[in-house]
NUGUMAR-396163 format. One line per field, with one value per residue (C-alpha): z, x, y; residue in one letter. Coordinates in steps of 0.02 Angstrom, whole numbers, always signed. Layout:
pz <- Z:...
px <- X:...
py <- Y:...
resn <- A:...
end
This chain:
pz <- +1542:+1445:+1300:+1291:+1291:+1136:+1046:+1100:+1040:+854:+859:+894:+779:+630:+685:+709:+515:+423:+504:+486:+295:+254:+363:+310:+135:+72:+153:+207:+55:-16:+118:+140:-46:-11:+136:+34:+95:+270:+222:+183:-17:-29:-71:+100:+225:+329:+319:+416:+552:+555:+574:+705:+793:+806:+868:+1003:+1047:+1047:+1158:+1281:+1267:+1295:+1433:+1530:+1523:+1549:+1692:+1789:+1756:+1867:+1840:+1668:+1565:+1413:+1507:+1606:+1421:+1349:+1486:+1475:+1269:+1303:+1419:+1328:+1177:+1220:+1289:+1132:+1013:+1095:+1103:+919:+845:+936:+1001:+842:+769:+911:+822:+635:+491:+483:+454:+603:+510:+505:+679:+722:+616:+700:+847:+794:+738:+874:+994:+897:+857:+1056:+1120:+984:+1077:+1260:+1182:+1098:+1261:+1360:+1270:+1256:+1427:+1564:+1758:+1786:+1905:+2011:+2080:+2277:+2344:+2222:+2255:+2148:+2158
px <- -128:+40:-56:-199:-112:+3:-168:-250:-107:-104:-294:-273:-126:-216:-366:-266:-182:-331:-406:-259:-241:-431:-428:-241:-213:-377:-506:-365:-254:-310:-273:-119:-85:-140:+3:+144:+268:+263:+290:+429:+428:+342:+477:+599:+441:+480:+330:+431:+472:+274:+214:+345:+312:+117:+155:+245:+124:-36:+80:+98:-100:-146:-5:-79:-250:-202:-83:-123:-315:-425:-580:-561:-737:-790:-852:-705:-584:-712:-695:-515:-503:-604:-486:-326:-405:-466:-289:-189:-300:-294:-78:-79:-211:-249:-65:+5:-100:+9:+177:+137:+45:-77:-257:-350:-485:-332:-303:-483:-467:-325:-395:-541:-445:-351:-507:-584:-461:-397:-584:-591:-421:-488:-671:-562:-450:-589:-661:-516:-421:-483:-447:-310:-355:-266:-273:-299:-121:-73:-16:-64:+111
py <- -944:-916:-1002:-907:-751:-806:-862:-716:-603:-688:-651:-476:-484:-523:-425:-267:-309:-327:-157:-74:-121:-82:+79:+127:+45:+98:+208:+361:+339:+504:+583:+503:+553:+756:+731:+628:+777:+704:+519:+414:+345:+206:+84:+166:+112:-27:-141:-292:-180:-99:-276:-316:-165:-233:-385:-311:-209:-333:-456:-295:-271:-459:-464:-316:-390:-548:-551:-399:-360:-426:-492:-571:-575:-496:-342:-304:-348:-207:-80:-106:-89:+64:+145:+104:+139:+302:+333:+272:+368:+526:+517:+440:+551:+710:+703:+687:+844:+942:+932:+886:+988:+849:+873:+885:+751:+652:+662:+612:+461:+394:+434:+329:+190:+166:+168:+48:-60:-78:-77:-240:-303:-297:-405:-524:-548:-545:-671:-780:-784:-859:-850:-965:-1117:-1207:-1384:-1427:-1414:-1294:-1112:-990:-902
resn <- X:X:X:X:X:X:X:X:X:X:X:X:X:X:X:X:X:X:X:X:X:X:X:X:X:X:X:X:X:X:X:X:X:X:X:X:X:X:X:X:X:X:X:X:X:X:X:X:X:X:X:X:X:X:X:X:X:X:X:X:X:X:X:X:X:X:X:X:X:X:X:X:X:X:X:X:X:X:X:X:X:X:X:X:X:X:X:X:X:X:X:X:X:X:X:X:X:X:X:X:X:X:X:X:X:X:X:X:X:X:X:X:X:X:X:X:X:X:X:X:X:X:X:X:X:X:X:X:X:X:X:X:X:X:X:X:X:X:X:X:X
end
């Protein structure tokens, strides 16, 4: 199952990248432009680190589902995107709103985002890992 998850996690990975550039790069840059004052210069962000940061967090997503959630199909992988997603979005976005003079359409979007781009994550490991099996004689521990 160890492989899955690490295939699983580059999926979501690049997945998570590509939204994240379209939604990010492109479709809120206006707004991200009307609120330059709360944003680092362009050339002091840490794009390395962003993308690091991602990949640790979509191996933490496909690790939850995949070791501890139980059992694995598309349905349950959507049910759990949904929840996390829902979860993450509201801290990220509506959370974020709390404590910084951002708009609140900003906050809904990244609310949005994030429930859409986790609810994604739990179909694609739903779709990708697979109840372990194991072999007469074998424990499963």
């Amino acid at each position: 199952m160890f492989k899955q998850t690490l295939l699983a996690t580059v999926i979501v990975f690049i997945a998570w990248s590509a939204m994240d550039f379209l939604v990010h790069g492109m479709l809120l840059q206006s707004v991200y432009q009307e609120t330059a004052f709360l944003w680092r210069p362009e050339d002091q962000m840490h794009a390395l680190l962003m993308s690091a940061v991602t990949l640790l967090f979509s191996f933490c997503v496909v690790s939850v589902y995949s070791y501890f959630i139980v059992p694995k199909s598309v349905a349950t992988g959507l049910k759990y995107g949904l929840t996390l997603g829902v979860g993450v979005g509201a801290v990220t976005g509506i959370g974020s709103f709390c404590y910084m003079p951002i708009p609140l359409y900003l906050a809904g979007a990244w609310f949005g985002v994030n429930l859409v781009e986790i609810t994604l994550a739990g179909i694609i490991v739903g779709y990708m890992v697979k109840e372990p099996t194991t072999q007469i004689g074998e424990s499963s521990f």
